[in-house]
C-alpha positions as semicolon CSV with decimal commas, in nm:
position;residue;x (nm);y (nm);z (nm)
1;X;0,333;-0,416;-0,045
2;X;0,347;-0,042;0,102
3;X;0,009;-0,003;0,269
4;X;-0,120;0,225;0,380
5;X;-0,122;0,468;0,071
6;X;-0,138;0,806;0,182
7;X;-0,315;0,962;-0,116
8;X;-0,083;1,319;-0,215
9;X;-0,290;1,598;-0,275
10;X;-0,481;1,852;-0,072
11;X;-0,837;1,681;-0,178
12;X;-0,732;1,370;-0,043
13;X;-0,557;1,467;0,294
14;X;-0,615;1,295;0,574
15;X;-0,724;0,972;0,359
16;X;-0,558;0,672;0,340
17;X;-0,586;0,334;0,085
18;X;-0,526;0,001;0,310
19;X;-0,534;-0,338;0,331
20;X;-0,877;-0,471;0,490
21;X;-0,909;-0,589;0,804
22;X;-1,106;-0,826;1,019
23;X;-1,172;-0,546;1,236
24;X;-1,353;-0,387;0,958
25;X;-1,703;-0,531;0,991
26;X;-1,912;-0,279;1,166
27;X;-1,779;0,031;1,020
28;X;-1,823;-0,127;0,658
29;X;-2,138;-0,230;0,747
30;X;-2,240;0,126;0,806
31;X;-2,052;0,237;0,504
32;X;-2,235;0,019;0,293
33;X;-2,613;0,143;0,508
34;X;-2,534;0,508;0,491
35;X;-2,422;0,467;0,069
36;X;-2,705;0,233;0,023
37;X;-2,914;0,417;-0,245
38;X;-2,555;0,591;-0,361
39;X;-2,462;0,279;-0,446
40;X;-2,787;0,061;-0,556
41;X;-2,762;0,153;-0,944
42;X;-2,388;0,057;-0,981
43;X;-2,389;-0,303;-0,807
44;X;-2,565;-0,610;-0,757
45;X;-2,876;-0,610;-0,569
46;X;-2,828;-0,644;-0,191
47;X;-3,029;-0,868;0,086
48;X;-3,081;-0,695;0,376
49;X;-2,842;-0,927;0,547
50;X;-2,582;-0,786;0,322
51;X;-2,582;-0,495;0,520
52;X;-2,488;-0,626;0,843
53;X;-2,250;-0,651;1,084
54;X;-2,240;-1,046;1,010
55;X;-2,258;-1,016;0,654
56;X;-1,963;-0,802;0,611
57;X;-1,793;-1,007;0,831
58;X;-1,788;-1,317;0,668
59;X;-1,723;-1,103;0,342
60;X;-1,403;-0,999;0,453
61;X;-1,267;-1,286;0,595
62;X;-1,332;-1,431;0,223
63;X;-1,136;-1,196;0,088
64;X;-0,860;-1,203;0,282
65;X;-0,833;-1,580;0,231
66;X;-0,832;-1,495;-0,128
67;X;-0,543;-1,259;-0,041
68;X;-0,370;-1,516;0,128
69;X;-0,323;-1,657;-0,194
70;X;-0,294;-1,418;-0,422
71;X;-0,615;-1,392;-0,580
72;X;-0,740;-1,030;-0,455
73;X;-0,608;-0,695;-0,279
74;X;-0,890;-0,589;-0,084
75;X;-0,858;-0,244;0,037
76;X;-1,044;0,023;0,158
77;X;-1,026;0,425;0,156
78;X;-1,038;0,532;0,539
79;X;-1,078;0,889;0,690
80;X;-0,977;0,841;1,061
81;X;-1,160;0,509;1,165
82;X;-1,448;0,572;0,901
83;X;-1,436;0,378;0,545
84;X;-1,559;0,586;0,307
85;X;-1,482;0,377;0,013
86;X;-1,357;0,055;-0,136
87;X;-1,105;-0,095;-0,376
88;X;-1,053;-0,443;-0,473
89;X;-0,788;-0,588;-0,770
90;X;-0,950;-0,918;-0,781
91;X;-0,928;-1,237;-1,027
92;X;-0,526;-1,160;-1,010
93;X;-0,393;-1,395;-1,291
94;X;0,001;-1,502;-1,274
95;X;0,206;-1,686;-1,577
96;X;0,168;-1,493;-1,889
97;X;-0,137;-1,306;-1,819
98;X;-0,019;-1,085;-1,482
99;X;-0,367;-0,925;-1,482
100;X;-0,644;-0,806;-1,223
101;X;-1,030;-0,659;-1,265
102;X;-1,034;-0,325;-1,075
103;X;-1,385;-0,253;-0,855
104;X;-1,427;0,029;-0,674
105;X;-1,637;0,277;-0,511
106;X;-1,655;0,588;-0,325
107;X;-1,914;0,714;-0,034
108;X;-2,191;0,946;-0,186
109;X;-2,085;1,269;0,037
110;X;-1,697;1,260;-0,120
111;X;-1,804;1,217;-0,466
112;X;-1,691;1,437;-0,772
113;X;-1,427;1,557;-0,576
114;X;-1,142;1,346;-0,734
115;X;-1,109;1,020;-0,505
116;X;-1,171;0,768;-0,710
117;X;-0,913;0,910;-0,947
118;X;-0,674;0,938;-0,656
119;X;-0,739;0,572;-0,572
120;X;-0,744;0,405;-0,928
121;X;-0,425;0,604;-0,974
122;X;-0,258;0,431;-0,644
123;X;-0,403;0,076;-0,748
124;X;-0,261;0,118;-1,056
125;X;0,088;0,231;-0,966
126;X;0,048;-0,077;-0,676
127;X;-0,030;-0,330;-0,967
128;X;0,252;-0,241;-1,162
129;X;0,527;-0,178;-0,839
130;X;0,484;-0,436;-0,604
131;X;0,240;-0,681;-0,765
132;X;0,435;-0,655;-1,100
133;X;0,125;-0,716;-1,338
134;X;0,142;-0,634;-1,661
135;X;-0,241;-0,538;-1,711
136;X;-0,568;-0,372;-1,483
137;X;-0,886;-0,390;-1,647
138;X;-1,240;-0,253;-1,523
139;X;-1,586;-0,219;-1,631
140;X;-1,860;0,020;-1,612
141;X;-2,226;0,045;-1,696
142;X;-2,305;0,194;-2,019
143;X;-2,450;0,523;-1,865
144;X;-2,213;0,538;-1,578
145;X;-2,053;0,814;-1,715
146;X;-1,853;0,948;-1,379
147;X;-1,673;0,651;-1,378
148;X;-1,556;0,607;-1,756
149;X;-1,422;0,951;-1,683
150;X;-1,255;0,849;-1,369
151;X;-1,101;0,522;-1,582
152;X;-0,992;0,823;-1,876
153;X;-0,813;1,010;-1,613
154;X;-0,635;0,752;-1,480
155;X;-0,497;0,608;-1,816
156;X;-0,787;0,347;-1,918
157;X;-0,854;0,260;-2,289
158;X;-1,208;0,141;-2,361
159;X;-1,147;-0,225;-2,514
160;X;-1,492;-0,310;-2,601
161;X;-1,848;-0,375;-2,519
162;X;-1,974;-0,622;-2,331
163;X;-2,335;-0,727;-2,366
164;X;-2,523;-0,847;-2,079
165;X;-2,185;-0,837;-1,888
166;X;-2,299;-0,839;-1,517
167;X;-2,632;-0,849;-1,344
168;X;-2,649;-0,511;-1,136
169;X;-2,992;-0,378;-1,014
170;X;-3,149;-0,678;-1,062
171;X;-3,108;-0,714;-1,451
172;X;-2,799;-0,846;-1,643
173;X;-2,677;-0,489;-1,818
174;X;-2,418;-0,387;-2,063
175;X;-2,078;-0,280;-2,003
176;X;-1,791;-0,050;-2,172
177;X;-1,482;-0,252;-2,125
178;X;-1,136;-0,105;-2,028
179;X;-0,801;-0,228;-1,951
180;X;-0,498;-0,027;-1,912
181;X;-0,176;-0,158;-1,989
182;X;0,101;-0,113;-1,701
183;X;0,430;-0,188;-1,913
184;X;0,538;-0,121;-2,254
């Protein structure tokens, strides 16, 4: 797999899309701290342990055991030795399925300037290209209109509607399903 992505256009210089790494912790910790209320309506609710150095830990070292094996990609958008943003293909299915979920998220000060196209855009061309899947699907709250446009740009087709889908904020919500299709 050909990681780090440098991401190719003048919005996006200087970032890269990598693998994460155990080294990670602290400076995803902060990420998570300084996008806290960015990211509160768009994801489960958080402890405060969450947060932590500890937390994020022990997160990552999950998911890299569950890269180990093939289950998840778990990567992260860096600028220098910042993260400012995440990316996971997780739930990777082999045999005749070859299909991931896509999750993803960008830090509050970088928003609406075309990242998280940039990045679904690389994930996508890595799904197809070196993981070889056939399919990427992703979800999005009903009123989380930035990212259904972010999902449009990047090739998505909205599949359905999914009631009570995932609970996020603290209450199980609806969700516009999309999948896009990686080979014809």
């Amino acid at each position: 797999m050909p990681l780090p992505i440098e991401l190719p256009s003048a919005s996006t210089e200087g970032l890269v899309l990598r693998l994460l790494e155990e080294g990670d912790a602290g400076r995803l910790a902060l990420a998570y701290r300084r996008n806290r209320a960015h990211l509160a309506p768009w994801e489960p609710a958080r402890t405060a342990d969450f947060f932590t150095v500890g937390a994020q830990r022990d997160a990552i070292m999950t998911r890299l055991a569950q890269h180990e094996i093939g289950t998840t990609v778990p990567l992260v958008l860096a600028s220098g030795t910042d993260i400012v943003g995440r990316m996971t293909l997780s739930g990777i299915v082999r045999g005749p399925f070859q299909t991931a979920s896509m999750g993803y998220w960008i830090d509050a000060e970088l928003a609406g300037r075309g990242l998280a196209s940039a990045i679904v855009r690389a994930t996508v061309d890595l799904a197809r290209d070196d993981l070889g899947l056939h399919r990427v699907e992703a979800s999005t709250l009903v009123h989380n209109i930035a990212s259904q446009r972010v999902l449009d740009h990047a090739g998505f087709e909205q599949i359905g509607l999914a009631p009570r889908y995932l609970q996020i904020a603290g209450r199980w919500q609806d969700h516009k399903l999309f999948q896009k299709i990686l080979h014809d």
